[in-house]
C-alpha positions, 0 to 999 in steps of 0.5 A: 904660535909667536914668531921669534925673528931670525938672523938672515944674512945679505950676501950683495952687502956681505952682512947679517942682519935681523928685523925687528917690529918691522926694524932691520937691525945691522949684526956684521960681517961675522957670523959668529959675533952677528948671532951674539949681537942678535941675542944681546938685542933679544934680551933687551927686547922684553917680549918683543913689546918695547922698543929695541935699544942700540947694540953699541954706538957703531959707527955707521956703515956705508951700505947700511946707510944707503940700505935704509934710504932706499927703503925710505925712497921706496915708501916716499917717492915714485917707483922711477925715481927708486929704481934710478937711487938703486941702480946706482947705489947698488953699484957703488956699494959692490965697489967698497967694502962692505963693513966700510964705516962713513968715516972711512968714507972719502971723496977718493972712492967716489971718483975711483967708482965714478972713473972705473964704471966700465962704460965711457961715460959723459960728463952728465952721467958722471954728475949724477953717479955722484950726484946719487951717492951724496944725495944719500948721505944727505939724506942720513944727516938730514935723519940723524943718522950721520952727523955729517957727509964726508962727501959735502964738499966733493965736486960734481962735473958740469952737465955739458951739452946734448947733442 
């Protein structure tokens, strides 16, 4: 029996999604307008044997640009360094709104993340939360996926000292 795939929904990114010859494709927030998106991108599917065409030029979405560098991180580079992009970037995500577009993105959302982490933080620290986020931007207009980081030009702090 052929498997058909699905539409899931993924609550920590409040956004449905369906994957496709092994590709997530991103459906929105809204369950009703996801499972249109879903049959539009199975029609121009052709049995399931040609490539899957764009539902629309959307701008990209915050989370599901770091989705996809995670699971880029998580195929070419070491478990370590996976985790560490994760935990930080999942906490960056909980703090935008989910259906934020890279556009809206700015500097200022960063910072307010960065200064409200809930623990006291070194400047070191603060270097690599941001450090974290702008790594991932980078990364998609490296990929093609952005034309350009609205982070390029934030600043981090210095490392500081051990002590």
């Amino acid at each position: 029996m052929a498997h058909f795939p699905k539409p899931f929904f993924r609550p920590a990114h409040g956004l449905w999604y369906v994957q496709i010859d092994g590709k997530q494709h991103n459906l929105g927030a809204d369950q009703t307008a996801a499972f249109k998106a879903y049959h539009g991108l199975m029609q121009q599917h052709d049995e399931f044997s040609t490539p899957v065409k764009p539902a629309s030029t959307a701008p990209p979405i915050v989370v599901v640009i770091v989705d996809e560098f995670l699971d880029w991180c998580e195929k070419h580079r070491a478990a370590d360094t996976y985790r560490w992009y994760k935990d930080r970037l999942n906490s960056f995500c909980k703090t935008i709104d989910a259906t934020m577009t890279v556009a809206q993105l700015k500097p200022h959302h960063v910072q307010k993340w960065v200064d409200n982490y809930g623990v006291p933080l070194a400047s070191g620290s603060r270097q690599n939360l941001i450090a974290s986020i702008k790594r991932a931007l980078k990364w998609a207009e490296e990929q093609g996926y952005i034309d350009r980081s609205p982070l390029t030009h934030m600043k981090k702090p210095g490392c500081g000292r051990k002590e």
